[in-house]
N, CA, C and O atoms as a printed pandas DataFrame, in Angstrom:
     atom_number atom_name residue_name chain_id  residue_number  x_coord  y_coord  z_coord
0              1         N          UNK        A               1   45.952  -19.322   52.664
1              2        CA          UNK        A               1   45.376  -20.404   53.414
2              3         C          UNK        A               1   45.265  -21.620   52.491
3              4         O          UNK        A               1   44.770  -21.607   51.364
4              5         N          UNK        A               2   45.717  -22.522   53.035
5              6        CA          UNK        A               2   45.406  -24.104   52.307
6              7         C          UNK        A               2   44.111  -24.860   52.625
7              8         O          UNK        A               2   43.731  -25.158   53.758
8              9         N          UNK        A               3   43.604  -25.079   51.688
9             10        CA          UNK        A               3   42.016  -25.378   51.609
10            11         C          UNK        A               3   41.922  -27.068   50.802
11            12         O          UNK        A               3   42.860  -27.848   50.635
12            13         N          UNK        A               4   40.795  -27.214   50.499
13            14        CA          UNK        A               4   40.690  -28.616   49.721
14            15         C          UNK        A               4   39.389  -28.147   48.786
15            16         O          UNK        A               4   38.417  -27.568   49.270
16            17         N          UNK        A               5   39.492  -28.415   47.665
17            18        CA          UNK        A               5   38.810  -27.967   46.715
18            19         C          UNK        A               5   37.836  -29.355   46.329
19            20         O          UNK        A               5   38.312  -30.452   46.622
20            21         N          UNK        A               6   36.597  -29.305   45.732
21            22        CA          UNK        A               6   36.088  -30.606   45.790
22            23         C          UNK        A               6   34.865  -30.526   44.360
23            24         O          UNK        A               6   33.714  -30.099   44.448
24            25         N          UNK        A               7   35.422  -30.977   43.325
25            26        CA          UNK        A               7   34.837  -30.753   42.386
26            27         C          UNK        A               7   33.925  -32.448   42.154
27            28         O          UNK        A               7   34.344  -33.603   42.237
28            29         N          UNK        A               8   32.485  -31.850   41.828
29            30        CA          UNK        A               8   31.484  -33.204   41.637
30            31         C          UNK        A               8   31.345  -32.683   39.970
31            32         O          UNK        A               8   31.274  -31.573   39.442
32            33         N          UNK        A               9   31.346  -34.234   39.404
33            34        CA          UNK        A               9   30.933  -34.040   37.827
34            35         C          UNK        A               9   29.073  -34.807   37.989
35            36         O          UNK        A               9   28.836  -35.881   38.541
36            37         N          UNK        A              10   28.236  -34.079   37.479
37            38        CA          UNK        A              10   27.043  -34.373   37.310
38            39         C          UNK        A              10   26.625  -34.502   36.038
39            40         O          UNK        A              10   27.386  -34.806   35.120
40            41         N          UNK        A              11   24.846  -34.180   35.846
41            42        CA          UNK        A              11   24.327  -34.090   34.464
42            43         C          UNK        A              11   23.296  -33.061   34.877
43            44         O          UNK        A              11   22.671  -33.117   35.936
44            45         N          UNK        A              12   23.137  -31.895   33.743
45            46        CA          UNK        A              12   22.642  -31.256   34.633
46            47         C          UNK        A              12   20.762  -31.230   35.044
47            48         O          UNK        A              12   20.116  -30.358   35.625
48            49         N          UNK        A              13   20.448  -32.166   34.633
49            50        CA          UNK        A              13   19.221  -32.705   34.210
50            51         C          UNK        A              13   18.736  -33.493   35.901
51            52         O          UNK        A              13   17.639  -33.412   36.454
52            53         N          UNK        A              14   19.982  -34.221   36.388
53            54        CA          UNK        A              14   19.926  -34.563   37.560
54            55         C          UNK        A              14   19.280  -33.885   38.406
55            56         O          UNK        A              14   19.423  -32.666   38.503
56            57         N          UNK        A              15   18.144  -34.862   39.442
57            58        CA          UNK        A              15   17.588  -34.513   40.587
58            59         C          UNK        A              15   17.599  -35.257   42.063
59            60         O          UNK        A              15   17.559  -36.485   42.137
60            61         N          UNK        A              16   17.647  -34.550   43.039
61            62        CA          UNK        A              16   17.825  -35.140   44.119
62            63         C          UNK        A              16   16.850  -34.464   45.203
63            64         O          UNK        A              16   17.423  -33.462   45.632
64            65         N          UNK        A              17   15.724  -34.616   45.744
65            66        CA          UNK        A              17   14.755  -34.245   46.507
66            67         C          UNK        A              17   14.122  -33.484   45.624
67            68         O          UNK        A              17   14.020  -32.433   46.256
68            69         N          UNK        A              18   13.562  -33.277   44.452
69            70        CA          UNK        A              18   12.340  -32.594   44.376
70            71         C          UNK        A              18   13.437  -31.678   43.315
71            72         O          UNK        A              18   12.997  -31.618   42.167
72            73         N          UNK        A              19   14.672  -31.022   43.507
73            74        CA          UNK        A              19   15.218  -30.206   42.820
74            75         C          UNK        A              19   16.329  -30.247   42.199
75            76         O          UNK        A              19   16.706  -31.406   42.371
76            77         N          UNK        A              20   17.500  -29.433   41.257
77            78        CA          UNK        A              20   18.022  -29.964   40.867
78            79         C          UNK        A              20   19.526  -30.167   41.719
79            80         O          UNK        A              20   19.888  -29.298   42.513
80            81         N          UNK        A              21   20.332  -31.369   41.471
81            82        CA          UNK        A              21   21.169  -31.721   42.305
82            83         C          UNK        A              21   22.239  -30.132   42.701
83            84         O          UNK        A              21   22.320  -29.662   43.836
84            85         N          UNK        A              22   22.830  -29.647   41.673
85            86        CA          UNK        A              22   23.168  -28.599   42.428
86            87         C          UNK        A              22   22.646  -27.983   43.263
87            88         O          UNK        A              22   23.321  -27.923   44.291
88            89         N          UNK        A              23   21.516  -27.367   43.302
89            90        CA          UNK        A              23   20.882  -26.523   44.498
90            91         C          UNK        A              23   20.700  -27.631   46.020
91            92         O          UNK        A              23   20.498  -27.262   47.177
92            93         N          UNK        A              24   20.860  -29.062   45.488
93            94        CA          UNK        A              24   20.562  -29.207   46.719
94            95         C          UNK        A              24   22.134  -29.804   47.838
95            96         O          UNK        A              24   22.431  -29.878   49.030
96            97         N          UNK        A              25   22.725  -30.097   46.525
97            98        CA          UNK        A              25   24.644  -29.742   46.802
98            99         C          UNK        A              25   24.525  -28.253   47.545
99           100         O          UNK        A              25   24.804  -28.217   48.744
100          101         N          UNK        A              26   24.183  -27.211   46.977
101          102        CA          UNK        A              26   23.976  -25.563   47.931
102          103         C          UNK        A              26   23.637  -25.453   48.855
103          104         O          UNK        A              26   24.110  -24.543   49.537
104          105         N          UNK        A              27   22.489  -26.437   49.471
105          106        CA          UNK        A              27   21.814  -26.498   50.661
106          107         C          UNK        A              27   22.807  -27.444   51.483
107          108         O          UNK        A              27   23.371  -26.767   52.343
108          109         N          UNK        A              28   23.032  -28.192   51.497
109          110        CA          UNK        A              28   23.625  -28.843   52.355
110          111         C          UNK        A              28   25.218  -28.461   52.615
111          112         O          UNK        A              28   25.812  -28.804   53.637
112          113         N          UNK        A              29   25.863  -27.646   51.461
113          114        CA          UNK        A              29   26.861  -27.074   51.907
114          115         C          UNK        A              29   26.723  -25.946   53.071
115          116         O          UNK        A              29   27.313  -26.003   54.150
116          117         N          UNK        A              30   25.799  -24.863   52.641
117          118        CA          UNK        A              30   25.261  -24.363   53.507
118          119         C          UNK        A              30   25.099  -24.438   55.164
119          120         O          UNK        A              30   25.437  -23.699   56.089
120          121         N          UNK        A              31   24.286  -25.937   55.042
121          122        CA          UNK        A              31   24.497  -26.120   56.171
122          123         C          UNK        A              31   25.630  -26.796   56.922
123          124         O          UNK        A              31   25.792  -26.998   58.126
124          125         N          UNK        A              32   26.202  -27.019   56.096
125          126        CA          UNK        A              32   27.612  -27.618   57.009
126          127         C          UNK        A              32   28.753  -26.622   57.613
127          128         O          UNK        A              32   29.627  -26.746   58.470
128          129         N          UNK        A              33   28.218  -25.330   56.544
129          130        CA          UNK        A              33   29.290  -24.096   56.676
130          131         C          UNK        A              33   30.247  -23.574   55.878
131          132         O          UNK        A              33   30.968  -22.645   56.242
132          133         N          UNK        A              34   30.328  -24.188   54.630
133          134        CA          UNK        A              34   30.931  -24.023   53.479
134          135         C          UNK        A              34   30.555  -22.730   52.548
135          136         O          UNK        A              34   29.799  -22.754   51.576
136          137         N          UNK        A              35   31.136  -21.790   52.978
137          138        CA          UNK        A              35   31.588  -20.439   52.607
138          139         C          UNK        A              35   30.678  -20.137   51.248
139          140         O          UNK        A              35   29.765  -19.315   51.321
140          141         N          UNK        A              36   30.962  -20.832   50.011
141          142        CA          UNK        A              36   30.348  -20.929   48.645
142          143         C          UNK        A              36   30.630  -21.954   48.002
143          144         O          UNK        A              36   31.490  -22.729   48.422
144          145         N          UNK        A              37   29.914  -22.183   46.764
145          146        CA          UNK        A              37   29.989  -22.963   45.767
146          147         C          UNK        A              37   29.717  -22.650   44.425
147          148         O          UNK        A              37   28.901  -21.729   44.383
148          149         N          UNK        A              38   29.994  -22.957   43.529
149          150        CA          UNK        A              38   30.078  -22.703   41.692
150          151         C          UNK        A              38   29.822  -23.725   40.826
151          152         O          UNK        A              38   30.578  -24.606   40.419
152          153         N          UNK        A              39   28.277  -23.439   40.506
153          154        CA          UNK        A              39   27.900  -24.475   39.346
154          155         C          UNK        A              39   28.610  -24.537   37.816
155          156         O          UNK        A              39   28.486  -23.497   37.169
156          157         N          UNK        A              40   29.120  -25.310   37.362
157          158        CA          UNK        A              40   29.420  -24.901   36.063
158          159         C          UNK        A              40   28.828  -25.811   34.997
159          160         O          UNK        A              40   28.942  -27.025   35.164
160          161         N          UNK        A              41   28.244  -25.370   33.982
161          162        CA          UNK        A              41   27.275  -25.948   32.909
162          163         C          UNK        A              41   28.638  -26.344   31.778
163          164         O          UNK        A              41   29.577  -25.566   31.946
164          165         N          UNK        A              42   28.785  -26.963   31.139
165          166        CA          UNK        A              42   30.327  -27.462   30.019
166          167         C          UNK        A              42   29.545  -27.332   29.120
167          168         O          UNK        A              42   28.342  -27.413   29.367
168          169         N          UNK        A              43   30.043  -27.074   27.709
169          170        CA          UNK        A              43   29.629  -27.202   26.316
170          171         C          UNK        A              43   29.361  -29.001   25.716
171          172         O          UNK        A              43   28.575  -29.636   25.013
172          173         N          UNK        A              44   30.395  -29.178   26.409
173          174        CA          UNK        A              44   30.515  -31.023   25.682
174          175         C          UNK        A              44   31.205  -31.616   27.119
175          176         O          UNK        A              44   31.487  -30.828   28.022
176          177         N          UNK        A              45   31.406  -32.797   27.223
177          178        CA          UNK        A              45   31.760  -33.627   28.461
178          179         C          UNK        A              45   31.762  -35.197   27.721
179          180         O          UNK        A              45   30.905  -35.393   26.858
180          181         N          UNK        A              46   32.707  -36.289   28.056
181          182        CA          UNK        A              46   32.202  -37.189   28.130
182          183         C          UNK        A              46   32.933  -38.089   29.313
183          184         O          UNK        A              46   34.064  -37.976   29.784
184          185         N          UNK        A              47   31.790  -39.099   29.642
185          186        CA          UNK        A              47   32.454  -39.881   30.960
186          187         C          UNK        A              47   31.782  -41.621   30.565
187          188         O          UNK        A              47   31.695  -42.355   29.580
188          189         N          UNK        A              48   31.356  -41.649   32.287
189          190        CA          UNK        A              48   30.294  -43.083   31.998
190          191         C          UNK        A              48   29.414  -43.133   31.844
191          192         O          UNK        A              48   28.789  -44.168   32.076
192          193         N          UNK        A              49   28.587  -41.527   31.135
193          194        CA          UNK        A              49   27.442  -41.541   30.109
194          195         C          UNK        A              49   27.235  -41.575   29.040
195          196         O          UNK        A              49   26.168  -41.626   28.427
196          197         N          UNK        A              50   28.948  -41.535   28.496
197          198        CA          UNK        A              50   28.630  -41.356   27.181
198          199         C          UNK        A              50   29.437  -39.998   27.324
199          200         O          UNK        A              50   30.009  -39.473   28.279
200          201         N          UNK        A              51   29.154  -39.428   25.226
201          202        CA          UNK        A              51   29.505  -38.003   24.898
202          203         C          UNK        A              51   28.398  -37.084   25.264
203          204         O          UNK        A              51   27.475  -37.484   24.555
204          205         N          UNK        A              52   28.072  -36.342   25.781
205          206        CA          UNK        A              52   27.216  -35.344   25.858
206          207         C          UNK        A              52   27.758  -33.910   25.121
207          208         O          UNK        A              52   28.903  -33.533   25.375
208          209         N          UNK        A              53   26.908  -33.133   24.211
209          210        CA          UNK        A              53   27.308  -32.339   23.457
210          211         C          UNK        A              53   26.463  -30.951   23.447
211          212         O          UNK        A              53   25.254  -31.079   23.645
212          213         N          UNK        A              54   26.893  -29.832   23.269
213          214        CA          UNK        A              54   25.443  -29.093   23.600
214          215         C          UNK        A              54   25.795  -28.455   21.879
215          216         O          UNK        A              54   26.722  -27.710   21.562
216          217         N          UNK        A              55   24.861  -28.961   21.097
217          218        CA          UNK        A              55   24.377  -29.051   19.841
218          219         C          UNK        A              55   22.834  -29.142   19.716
219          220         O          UNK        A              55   22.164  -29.447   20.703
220          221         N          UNK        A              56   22.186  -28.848   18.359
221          222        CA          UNK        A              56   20.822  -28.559   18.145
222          223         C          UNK        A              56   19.863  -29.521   18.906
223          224         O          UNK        A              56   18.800  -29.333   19.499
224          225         N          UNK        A              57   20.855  -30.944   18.603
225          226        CA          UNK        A              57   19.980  -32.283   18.981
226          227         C          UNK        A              57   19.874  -32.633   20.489
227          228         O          UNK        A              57   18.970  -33.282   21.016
228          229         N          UNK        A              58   20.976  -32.078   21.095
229          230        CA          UNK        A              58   21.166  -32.278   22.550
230          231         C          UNK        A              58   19.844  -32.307   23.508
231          232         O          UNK        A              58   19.169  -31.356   23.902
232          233         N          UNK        A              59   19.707  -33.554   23.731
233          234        CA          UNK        A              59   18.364  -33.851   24.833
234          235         C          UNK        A              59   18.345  -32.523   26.066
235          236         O          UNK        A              59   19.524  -32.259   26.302
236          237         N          UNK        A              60   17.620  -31.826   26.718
237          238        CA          UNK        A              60   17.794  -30.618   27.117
238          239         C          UNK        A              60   17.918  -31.644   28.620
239          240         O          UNK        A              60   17.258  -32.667   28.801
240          241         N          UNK        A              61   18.855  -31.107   29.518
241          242        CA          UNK        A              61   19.049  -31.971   30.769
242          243         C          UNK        A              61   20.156  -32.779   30.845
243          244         O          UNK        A              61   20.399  -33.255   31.954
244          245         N          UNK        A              62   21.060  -33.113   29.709
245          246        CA          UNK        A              62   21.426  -33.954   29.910
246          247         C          UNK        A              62   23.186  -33.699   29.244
247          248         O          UNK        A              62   23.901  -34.492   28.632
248          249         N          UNK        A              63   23.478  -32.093   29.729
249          250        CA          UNK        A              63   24.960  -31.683   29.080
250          251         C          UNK        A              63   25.645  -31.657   30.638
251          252         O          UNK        A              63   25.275  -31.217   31.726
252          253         N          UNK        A              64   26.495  -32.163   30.286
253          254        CA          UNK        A              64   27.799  -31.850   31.566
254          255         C          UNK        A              64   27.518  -30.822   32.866
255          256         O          UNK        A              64   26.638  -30.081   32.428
256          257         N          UNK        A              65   27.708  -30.551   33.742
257          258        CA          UNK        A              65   27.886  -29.977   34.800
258          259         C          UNK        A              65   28.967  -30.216   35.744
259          260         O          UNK        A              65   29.509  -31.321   35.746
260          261         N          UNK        A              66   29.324  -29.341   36.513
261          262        CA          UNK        A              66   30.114  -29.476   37.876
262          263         C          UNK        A              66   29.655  -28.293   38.703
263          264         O          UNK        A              66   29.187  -27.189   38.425
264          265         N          UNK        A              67   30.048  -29.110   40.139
265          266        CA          UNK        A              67   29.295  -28.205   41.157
266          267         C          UNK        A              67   31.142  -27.989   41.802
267          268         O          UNK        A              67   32.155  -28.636   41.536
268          269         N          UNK        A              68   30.990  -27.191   42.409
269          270        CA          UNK        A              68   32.210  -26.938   42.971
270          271         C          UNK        A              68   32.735  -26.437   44.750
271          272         O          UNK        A              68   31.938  -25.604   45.180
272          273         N          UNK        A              69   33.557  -26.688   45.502
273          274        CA          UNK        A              69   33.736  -25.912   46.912
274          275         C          UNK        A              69   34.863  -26.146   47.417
275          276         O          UNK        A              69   35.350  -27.268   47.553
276          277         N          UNK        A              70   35.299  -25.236   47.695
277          278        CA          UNK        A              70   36.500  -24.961   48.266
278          279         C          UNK        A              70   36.481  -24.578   50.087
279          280         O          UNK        A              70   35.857  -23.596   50.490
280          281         N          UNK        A              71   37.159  -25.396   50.940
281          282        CA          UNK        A              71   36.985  -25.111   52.504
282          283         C          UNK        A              71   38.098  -25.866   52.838
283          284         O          UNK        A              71   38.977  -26.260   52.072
284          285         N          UNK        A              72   37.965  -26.117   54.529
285          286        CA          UNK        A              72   39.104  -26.752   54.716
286          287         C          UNK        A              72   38.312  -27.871   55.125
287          288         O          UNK        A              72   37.118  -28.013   55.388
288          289         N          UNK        A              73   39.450  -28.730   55.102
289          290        CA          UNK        A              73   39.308  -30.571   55.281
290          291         C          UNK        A              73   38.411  -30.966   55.560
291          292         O          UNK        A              73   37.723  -31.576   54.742
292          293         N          UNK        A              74   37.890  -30.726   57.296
293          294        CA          UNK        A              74   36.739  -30.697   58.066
294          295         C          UNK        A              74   35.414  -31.005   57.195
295          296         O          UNK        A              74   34.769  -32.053   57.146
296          297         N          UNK        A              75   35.227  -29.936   56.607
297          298        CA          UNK        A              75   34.125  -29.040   56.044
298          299         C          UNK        A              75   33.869  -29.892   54.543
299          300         O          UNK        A              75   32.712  -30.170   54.231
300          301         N          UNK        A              76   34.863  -30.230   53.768
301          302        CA          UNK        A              76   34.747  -30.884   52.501
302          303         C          UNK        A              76   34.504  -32.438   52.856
303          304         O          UNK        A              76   33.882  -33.094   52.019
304          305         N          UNK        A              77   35.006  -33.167   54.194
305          306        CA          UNK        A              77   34.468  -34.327   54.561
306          307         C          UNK        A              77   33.501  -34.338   55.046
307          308         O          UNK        A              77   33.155  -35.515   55.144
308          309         N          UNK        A              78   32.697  -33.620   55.495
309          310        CA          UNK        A              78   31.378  -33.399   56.105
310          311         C          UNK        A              78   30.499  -33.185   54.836
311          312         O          UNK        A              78   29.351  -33.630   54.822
312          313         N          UNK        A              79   30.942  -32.609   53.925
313          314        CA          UNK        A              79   30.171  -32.777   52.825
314          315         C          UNK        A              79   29.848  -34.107   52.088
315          316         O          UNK        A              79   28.787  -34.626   51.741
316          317         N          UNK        A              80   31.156  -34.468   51.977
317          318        CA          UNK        A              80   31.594  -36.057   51.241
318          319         C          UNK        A              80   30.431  -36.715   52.085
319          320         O          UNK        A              80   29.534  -37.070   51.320
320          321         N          UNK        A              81   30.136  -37.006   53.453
321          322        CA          UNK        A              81   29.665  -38.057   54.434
322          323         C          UNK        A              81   28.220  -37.496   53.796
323          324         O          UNK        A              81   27.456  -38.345   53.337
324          325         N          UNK        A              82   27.813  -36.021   53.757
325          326        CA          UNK        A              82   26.161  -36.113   53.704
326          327         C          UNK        A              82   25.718  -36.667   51.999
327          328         O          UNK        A              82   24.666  -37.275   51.798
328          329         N          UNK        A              83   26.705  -36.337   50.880
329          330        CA          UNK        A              83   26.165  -36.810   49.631
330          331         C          UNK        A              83   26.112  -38.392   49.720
331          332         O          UNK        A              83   25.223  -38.952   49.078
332          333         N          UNK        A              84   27.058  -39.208   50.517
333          334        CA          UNK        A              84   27.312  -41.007   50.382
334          335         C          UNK        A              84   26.015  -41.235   51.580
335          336         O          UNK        A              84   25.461  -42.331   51.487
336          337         N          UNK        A              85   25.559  -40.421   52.542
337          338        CA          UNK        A              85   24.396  -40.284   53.483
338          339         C          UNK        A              85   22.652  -40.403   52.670
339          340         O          UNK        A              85   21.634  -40.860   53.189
340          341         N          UNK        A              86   22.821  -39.804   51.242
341          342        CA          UNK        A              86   21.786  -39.177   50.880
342          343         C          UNK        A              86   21.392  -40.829   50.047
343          344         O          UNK        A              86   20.330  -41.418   49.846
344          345         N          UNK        A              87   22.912  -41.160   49.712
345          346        CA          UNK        A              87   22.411  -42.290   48.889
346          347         C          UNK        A              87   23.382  -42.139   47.602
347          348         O          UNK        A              87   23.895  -43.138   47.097
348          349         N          UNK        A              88   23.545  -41.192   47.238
349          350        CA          UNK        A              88   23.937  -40.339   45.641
350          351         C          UNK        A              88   25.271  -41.424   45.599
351          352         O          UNK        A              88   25.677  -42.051   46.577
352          353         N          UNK        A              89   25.951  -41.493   43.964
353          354        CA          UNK        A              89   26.619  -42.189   44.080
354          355         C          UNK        A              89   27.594  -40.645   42.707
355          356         O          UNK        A              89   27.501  -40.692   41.480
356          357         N          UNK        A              90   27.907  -40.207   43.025
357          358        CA          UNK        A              90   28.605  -39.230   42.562
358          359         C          UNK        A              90   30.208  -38.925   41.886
359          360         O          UNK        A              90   31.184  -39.287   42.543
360          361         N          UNK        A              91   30.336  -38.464   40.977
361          362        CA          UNK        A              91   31.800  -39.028   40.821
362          363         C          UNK        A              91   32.555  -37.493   41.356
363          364         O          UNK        A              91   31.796  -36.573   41.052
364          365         N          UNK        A              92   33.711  -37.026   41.996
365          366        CA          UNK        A              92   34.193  -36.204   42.067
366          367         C          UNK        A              92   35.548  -36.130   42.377
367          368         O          UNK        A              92   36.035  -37.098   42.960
368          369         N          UNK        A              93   36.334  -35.072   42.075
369          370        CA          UNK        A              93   38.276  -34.486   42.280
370          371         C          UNK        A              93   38.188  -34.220   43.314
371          372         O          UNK        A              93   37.140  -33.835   43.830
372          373         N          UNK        A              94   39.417  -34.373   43.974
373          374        CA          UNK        A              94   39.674  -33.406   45.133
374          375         C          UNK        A              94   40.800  -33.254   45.085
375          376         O          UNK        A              94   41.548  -34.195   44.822
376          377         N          UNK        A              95   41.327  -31.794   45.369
377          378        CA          UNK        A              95   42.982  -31.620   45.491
378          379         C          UNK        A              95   42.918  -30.392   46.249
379          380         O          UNK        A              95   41.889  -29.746   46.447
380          381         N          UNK        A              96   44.118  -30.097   46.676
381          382        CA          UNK        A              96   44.453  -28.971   47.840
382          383         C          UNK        A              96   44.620  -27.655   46.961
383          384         O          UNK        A              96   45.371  -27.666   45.985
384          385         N          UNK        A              97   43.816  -26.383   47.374
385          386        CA          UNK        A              97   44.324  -24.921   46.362
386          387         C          UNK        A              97   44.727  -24.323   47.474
387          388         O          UNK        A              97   44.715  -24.796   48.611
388          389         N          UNK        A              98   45.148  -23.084   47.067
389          390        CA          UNK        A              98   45.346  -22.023   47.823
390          391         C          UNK        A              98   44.621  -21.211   47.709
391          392         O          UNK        A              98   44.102  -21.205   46.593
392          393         N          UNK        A              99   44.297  -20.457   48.361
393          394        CA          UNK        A              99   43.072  -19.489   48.831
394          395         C          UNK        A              99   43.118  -18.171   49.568
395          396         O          UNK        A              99   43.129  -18.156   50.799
396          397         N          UNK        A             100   43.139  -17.304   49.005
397          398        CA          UNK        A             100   42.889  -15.756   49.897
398          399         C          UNK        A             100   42.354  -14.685   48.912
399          400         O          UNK        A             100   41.806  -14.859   47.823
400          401         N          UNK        A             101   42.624  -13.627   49.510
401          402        CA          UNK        A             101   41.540  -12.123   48.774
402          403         C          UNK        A             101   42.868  -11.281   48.757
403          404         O          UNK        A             101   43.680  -11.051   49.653
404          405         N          UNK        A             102   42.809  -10.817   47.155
405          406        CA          UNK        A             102   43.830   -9.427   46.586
406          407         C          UNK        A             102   43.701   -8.343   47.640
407          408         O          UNK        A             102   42.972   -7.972   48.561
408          409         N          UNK        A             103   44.572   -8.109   47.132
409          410        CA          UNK        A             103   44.158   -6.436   48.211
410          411         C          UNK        A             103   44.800   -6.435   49.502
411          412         O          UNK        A             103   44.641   -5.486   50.269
């Protein structure tokens, strides 16, 4: 199956209602119908914050992240509309994967 994959780069220190932006990326995928999602924490990152590094000195909150989801079209624009809805100004990939279960 051909899907659209939709990767957001964050910080993981970031908050959006009370919690942290991934979980609330979870909730609203959720409710749109989006199957799952995959936080990923990075060692080092740099963008338009700067280098972020996860070393002794590293401010705690403030190393790389990505949230991740894979669905079809529908479902990844319905997402897109509720994060630009919320306000968030977010940077993220999108490209087409392929998708199914071994076996």
């Amino acid at each position: 199956m051909t899907t659209l994959c939709v990767r957001f780069f964050v910080l993981e220190g970031m908050r959006h209602e009370g919690g942290p932006i991934h979980e609330w990326l979870f909730q609203v995928a959720r409710e749109i119908g989006i199957p799952g999602g995959t936080a990923f924490r990075a060692s080092a990152g740099f963008g338009r914050h700067g280098l972020h590094e996860d070393t002794f000195f590293e401010l705690a909150g403030q190393l790389p992240e990505t949230v991740e989801f894979s669905a079809d079209e529908g479902l990844i624009c319905a997402l897109l509309a509720r994060v630009g809805q919320a306000g968030l100004k977010l940077v993220y990939v999108m490209h087409p994967v392929t998708s199914g279960v071994t076996g």
